[in-house]
C-alpha positions as CSV (number, residue, x, y, z in Angstrom):
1,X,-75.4,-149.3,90.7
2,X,-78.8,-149.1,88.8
3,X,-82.0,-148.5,90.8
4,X,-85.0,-150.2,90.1
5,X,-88.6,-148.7,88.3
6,X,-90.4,-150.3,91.0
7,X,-90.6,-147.9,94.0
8,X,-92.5,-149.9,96.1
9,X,-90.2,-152.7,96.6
10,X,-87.1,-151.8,99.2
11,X,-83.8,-151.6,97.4
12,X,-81.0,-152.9,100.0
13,X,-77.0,-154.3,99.6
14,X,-77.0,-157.4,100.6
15,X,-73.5,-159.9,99.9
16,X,-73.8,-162.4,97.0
17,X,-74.0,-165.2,98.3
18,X,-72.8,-167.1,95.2
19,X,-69.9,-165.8,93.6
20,X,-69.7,-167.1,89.9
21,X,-67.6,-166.4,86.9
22,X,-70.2,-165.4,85.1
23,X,-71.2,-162.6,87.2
24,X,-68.2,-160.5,86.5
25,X,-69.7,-158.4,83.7
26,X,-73.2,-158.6,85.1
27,X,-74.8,-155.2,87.0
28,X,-77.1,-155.9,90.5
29,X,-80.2,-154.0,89.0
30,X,-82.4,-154.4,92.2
31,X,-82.5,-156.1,95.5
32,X,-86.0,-157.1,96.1
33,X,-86.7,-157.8,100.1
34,X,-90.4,-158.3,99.6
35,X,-90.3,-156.2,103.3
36,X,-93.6,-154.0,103.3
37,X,-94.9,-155.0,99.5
38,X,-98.5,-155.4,99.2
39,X,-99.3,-158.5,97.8
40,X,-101.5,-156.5,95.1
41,X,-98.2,-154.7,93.5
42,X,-98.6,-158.9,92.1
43,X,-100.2,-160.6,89.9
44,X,-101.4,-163.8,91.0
45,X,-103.6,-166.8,90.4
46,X,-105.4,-168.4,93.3
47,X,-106.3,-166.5,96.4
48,X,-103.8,-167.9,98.6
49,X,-100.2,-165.7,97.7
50,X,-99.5,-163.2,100.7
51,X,-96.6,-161.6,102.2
52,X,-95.8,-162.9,105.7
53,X,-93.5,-161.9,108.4
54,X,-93.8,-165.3,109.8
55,X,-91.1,-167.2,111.8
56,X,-90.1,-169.2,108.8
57,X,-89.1,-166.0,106.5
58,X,-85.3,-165.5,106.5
59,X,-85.5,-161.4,107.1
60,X,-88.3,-159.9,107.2
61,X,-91.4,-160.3,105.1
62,X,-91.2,-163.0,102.3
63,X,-93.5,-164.2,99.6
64,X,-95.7,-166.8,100.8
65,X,-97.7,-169.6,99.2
66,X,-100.5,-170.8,101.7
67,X,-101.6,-174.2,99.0
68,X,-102.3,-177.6,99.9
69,X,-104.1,-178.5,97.0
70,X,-101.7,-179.1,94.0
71,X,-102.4,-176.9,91.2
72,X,-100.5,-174.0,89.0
73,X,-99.8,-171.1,91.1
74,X,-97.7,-168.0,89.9
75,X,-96.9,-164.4,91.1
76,X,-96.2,-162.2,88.4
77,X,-94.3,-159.4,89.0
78,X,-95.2,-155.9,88.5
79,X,-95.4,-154.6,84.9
80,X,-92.0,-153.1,83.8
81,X,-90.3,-154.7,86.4
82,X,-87.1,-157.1,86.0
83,X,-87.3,-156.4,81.5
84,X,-85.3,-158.3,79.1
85,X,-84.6,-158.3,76.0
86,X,-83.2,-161.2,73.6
87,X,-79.7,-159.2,73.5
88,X,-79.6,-158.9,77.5
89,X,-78.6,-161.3,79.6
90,X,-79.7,-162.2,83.0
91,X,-79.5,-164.1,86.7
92,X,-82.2,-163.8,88.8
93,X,-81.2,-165.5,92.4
94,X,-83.9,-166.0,95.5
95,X,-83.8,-168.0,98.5
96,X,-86.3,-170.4,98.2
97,X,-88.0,-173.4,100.5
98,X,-90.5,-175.9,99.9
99,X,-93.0,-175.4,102.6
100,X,-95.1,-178.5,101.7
101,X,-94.9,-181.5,104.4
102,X,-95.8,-184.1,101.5
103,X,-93.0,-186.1,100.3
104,X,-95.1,-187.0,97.7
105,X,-96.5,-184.3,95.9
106,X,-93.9,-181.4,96.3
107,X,-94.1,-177.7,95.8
108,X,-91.9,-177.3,93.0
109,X,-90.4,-173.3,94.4
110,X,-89.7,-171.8,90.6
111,X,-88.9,-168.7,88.6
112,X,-91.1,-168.3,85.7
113,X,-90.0,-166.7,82.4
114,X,-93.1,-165.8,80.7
115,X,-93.4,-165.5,77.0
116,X,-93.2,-161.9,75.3
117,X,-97.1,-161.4,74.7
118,X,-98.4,-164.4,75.9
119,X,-99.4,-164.2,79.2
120,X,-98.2,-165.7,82.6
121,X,-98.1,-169.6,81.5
122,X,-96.9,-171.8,83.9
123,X,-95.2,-174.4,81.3
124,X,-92.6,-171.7,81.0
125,X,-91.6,-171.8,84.5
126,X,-87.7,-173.2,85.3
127,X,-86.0,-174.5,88.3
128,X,-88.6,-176.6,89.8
129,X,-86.9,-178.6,92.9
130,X,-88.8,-181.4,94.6
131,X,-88.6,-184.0,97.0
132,X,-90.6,-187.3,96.6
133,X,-89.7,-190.7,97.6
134,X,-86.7,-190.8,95.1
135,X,-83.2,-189.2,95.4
136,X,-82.7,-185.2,95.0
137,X,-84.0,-184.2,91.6
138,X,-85.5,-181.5,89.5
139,X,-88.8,-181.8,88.1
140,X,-90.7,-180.1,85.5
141,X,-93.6,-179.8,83.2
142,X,-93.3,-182.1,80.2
143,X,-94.6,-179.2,78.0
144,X,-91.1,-177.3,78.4
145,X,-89.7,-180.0,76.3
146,X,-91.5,-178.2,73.2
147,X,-89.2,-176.2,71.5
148,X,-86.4,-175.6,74.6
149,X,-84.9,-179.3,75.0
150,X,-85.4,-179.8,78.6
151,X,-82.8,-181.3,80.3
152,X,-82.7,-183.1,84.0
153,X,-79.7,-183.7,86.5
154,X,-80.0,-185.2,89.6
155,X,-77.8,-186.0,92.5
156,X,-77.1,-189.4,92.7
157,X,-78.1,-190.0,96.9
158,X,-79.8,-193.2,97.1
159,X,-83.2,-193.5,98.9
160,X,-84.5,-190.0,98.9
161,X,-84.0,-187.0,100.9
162,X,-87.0,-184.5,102.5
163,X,-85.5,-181.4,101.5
164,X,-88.8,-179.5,103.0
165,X,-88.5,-176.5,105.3
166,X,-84.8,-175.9,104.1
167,X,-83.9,-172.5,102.6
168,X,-81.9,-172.8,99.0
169,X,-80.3,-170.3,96.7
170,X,-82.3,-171.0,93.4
171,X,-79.5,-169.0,90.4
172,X,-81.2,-169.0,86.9
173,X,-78.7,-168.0,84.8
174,X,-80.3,-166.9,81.4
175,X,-76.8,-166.2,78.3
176,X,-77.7,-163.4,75.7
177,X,-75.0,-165.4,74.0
178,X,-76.3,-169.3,74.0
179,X,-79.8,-168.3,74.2
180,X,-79.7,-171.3,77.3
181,X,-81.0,-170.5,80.8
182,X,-79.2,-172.6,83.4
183,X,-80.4,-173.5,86.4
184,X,-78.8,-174.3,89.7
185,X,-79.3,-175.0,93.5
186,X,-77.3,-174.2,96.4
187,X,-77.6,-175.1,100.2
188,X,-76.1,-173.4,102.4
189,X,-72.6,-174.1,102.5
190,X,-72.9,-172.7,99.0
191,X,-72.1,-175.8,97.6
192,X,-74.0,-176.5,94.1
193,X,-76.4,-179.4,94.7
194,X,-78.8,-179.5,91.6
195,X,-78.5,-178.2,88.0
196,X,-81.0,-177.8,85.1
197,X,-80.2,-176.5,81.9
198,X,-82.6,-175.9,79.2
199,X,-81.0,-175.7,76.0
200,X,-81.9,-173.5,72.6
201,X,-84.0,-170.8,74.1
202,X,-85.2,-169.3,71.4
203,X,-85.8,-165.7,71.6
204,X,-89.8,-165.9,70.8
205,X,-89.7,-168.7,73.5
206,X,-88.0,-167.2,76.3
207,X,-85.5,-164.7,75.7
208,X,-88.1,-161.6,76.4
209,X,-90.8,-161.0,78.5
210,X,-91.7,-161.0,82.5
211,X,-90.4,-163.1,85.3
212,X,-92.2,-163.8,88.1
213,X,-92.4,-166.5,90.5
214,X,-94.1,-170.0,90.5
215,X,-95.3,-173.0,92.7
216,X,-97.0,-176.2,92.4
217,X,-97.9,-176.4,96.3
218,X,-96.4,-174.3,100.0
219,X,-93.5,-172.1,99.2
220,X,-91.6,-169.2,100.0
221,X,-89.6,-166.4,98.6
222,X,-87.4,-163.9,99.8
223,X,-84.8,-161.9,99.7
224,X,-84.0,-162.2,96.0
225,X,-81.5,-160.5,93.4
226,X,-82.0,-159.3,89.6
227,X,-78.9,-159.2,87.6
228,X,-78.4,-157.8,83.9
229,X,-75.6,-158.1,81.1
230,X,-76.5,-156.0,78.5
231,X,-74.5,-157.0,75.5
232,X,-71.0,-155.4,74.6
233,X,-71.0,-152.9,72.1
234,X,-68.4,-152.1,68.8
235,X,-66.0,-149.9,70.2
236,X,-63.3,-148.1,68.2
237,X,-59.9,-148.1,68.9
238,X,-59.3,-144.2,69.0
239,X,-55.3,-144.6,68.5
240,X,-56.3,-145.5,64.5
241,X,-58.0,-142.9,63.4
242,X,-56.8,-141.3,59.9
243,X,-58.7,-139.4,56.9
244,X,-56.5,-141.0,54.3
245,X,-57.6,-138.2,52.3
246,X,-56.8,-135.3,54.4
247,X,-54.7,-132.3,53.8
248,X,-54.1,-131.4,57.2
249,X,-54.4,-133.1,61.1
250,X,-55.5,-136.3,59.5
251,X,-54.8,-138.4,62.6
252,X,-55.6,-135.5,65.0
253,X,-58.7,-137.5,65.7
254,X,-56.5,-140.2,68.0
255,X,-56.5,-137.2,70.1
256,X,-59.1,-134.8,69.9
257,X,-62.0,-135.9,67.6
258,X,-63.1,-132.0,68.2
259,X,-60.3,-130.4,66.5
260,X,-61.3,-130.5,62.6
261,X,-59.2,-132.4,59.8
262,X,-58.6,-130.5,56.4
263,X,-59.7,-131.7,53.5
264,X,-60.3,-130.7,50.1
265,X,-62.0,-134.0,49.2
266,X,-65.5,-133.4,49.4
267,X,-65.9,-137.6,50.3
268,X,-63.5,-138.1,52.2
269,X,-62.0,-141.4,53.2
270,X,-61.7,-142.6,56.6
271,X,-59.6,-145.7,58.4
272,X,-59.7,-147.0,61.8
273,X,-60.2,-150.0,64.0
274,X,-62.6,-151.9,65.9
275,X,-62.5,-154.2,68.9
276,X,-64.1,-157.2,67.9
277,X,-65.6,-158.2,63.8
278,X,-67.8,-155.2,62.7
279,X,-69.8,-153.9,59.8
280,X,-69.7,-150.3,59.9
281,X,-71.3,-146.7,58.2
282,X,-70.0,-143.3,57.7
283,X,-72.6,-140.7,57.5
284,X,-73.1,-136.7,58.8
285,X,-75.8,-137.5,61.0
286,X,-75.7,-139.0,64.5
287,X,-78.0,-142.0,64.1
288,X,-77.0,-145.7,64.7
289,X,-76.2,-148.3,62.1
290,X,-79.1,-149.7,61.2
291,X,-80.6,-146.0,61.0
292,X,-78.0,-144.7,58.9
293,X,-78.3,-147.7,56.5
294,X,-81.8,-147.2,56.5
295,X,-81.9,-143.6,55.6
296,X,-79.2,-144.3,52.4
297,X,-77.5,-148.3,52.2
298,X,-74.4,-146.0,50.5
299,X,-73.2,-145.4,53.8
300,X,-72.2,-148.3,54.3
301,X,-67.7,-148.8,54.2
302,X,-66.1,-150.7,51.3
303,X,-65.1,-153.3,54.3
304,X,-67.7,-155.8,56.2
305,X,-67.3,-158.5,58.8
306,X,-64.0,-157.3,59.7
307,X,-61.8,-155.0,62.4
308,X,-59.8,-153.4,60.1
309,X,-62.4,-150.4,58.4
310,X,-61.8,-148.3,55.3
311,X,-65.0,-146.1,55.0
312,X,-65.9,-143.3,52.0
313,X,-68.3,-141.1,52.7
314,X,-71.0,-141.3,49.6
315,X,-71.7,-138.4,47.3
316,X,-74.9,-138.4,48.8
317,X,-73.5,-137.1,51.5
318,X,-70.4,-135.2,50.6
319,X,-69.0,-132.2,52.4
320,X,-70.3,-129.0,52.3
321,X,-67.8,-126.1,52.7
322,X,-66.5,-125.2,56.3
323,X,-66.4,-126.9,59.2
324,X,-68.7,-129.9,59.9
325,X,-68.8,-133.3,61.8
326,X,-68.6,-137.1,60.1
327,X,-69.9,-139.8,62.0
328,X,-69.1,-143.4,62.5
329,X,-71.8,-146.3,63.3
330,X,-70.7,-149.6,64.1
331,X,-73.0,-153.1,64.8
332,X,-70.9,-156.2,66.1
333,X,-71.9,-159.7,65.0
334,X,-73.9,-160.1,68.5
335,X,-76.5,-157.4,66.7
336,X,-75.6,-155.2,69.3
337,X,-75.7,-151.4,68.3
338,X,-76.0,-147.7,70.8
339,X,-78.8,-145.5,70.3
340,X,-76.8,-143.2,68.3
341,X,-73.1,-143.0,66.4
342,X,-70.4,-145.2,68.0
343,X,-67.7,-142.7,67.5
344,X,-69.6,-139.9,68.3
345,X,-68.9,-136.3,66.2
346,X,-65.7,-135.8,64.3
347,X,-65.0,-132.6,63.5
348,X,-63.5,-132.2,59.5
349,X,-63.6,-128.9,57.3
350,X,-63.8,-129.0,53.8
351,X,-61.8,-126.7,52.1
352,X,-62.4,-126.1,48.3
353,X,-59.6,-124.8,46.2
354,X,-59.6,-121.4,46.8
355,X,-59.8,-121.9,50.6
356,X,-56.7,-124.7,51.0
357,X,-55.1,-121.8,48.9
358,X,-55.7,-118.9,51.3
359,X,-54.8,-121.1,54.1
360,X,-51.8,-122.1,52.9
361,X,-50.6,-119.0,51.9
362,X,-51.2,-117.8,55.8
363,X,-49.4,-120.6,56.6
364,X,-46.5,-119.4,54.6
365,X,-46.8,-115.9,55.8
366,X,-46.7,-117.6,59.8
367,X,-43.8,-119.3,58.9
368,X,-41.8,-116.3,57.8
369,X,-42.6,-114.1,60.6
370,X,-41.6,-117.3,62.5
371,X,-37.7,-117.0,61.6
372,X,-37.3,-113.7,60.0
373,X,-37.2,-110.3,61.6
374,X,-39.5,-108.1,59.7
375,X,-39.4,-109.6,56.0
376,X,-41.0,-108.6,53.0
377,X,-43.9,-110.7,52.1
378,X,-45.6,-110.3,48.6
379,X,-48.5,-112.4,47.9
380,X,-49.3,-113.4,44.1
381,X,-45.6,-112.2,43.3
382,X,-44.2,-112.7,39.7
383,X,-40.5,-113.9,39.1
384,X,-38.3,-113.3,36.1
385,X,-35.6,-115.2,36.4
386,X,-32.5,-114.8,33.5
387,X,-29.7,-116.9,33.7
388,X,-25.7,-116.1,32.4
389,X,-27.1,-118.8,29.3
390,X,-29.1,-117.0,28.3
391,X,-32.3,-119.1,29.5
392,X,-35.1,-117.1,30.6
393,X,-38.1,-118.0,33.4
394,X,-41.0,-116.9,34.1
395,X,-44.0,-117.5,36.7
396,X,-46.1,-116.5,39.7
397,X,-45.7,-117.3,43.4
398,X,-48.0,-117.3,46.0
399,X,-45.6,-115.7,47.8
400,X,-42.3,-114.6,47.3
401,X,-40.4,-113.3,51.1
402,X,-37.7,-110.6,50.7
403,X,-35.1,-110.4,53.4
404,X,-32.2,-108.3,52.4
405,X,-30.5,-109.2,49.4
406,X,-32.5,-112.8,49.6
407,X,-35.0,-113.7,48.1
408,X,-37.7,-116.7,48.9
409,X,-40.5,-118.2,46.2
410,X,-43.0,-120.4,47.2
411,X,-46.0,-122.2,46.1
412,X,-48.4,-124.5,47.6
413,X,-49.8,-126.4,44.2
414,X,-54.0,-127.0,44.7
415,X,-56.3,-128.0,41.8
416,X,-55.0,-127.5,38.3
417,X,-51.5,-125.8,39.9
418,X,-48.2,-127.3,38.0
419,X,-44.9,-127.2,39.4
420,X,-43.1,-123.6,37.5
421,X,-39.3,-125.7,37.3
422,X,-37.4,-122.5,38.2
423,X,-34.5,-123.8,40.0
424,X,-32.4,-122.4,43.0
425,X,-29.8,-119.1,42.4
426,X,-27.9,-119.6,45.4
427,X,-27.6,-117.7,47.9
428,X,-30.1,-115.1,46.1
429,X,-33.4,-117.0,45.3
430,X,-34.5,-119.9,46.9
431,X,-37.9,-121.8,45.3
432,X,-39.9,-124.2,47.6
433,X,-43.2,-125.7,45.9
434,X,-45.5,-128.5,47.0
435,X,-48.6,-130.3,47.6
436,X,-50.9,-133.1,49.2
437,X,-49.2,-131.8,52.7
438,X,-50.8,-131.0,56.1
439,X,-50.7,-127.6,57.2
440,X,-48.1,-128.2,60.2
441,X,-46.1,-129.7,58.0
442,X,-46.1,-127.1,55.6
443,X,-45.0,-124.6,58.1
444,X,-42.2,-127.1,59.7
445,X,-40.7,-127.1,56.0
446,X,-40.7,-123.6,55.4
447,X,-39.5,-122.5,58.5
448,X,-36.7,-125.3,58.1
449,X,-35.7,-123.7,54.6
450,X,-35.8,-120.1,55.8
451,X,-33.6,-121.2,59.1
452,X,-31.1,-123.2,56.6
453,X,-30.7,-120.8,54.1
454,X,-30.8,-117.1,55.9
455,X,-27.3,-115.2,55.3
């Protein structure tokens, strides 16, 4: 569980009292009990906001309006507190009662979602209940209607209702994904009496900004809850990892993106798979996406708006010998993005021709001592070979292993390196060449050949 910036306000568990689908991916960021808050931690308009620990509060202390003259009242909470962003969505739910004895001018209990930069304005407030001389209903400002497509509900109870001096569960309900805030009521039986939803919330509207709390006459608050869902981020699926381009552990990634991959392409290309449509960068530095771009647009992969990614590192980037780290940045089509790479470092070493050489030809040597008992190994080892026709060869080995009357020659071809031809004189000389092969691999072959062909 998060804990809230706001020291002052007591942070309790408490059960949800409405259980709703949408809720399942949403965090409880604070409780907010309004027990032992000063009323300054607020800001407020009129003189006439207090905390009270009055008979009518549930628990405790509540937030009180004390108005019998109908105006625009509001109670902004502290700065910092209960932040949102267009990408984050939200519930806030608070028990709620209108306190005002006159059916015909109600108090209108709200949440208000203030504008980014604009101020506490109480047109932006949402969730107004009232009770007049008319059924149950919701009413509201006709100003919303600008820009945010107001909509109304009401229940369909003939000749009016006083719903003063009851307690409600007021759930607005605001989706990072519509951009709508919905708006609903519950009694206490936590059945759904009332809904509102304001459509097409744009994000310089609504979408950021402060909440606080709003009334048109008596009210009370308490015991209220803030809720995020920040918005799902590119994940990659680590099973798919492979440098296409690699010379050795090219999926060694799926397991341990610490343990390096061989290559010896200095831009080397890398394919994997994302969890939901992507656009995605490859770059040495641990930034985001929108940061890598930024710093060079050639990062970017040869694949967009898909799951399935091919990416090159750029020459503007390209390996520099030894071991390093590649990262991966990925943005889903939500605009969500981390702070930094989404794959996090993967470890790769570039090897340039002379290195893959020397590594191989260890790799040869391991393999030897692997399956032979003491065998002579000669590194850089020519081979004359004459046959009973007469033909003649001649050409040099990285190594050639002596064991007994045997005789082993092998090559592991890198840049420029042909192929020598020099075929098999059975059982006395044995020639293995190849190339393009990981370094495991290389030694299961060899050892394989050495194990076959030993007298």
């Amino acid at each position: 569980m998060k804990t809230s910036r706001i020291t002052a306000f007591v942070l309790v568990l408490t059960t949800v009292f409405v259980a709703s689908a949408y809720m399942e991916d949403y965090t409880l960021v604070q409780n907010l009990t309004f027990n032992n808050v000063p009323i300054s931690s607020f800001t407020t308009s009129g003189s006439t906001w207090n905390m009270t620990n009055g008979s009518n509060c549930r628990t405790g202390d509540c937030l009180v309006l004390n108005q019998s003259v109908a105006g625009f009242y509001y109670a902004q909470l502290p700065n910092g507190t209960w932040n949102r962003t267009a990408d984050t969505g939200f519930v806030v739910k608070c028990w709620a009662m209108d306190n005002e004895p006159v059916l015909s001018d109600a108090g209108w209990p709200s949440i208000m979602l203030n504008r980014q930069g604009n101020g506490l304005e109480n047109y932006d407030s949402v969730g107004f209940m009232a009770h007049s001389d008319g059924p149950y209903r919701f009413l509201h400002n006709s100003s919303v209607t600008t820009g945010a497509g107001a909509s109304t509900t009401q229940n369909s109870t003939s000749g009016g209702t006083d719903l003063s001096n009851l307690w409600w569960w007021l759930v607005v309900n605001y989706s990072r994904e519509t951009r709508r805030v919905d708006v609903k009521w519950y009694n206490t039986s936590n059945e759904a009496q009332l809904f509102l939803a304001y459509d097409n919330i744009t994000t310089a509207r609504y979408a950021t900004g402060g909440i606080g709390f709003f009334a048109r006459r008596s009210v009370l608050f308490d015991d209220c809850e803030y809720w995020t869902q920040e918005p799902a981020l590119v994940q990659i699926t680590a099973s798919t990892y492979n440098v296409t381009s690699g010379t050795g552990n090219t999926t060694i990634w799926r397991v341990n993106r610490s343990i390096a991959v061989n290559t010896t392409d200095p831009t080397p290309t890398v394919t994997f798979i994302t969890g939901v449509t992507s656009n995605c960068s490859i770059g040495r530095s641990d930034w985001n996406y929108s940061v890598m771009v930024a710093n060079d647009s050639d990062t970017k992969c040869g694949t967009v708006d898909t799951i399935n990614m091919t990416c090159t590192l750029p020459s503007t980037k390209a390996l520099t010998s030894g071991s390093q780290n590649l990262y991966l940045s990925c943005v889903g089509a939500n605009g969500a993005q981390s702070n930094t790479s989404t794959s996090g470092a993967l470890n790769i070493t570039w090897l340039a021709g002379s290195s893959i050489e020397s590594l191989a030809r260890t790799t040869i040597e391991t393999a030897a001592n692997n399956v032979l008992v003491n065998p002579g190994i000669y590194t850089n080892q020519q081979v004359y070979l004459r046959r009973v026709n007469g033909t003649q060869q001649l050409a040099t080995f990285d190594k050639v292993v002596v064991y007994g009357t045997q005789r082993w020659a092998i090559n592991y071809l890198t840049g420029s390196d042909t192929y020598t031809g020099i075929k098999n004189l059975t059982p006395v000389l044995y020639v293995y060449e190849s190339t393009n092969m990981t370094m495991s691999q290389l030694q299961t072959d060899i050892e394989t050949l050495f194990t076959s062909t030993k007298s």
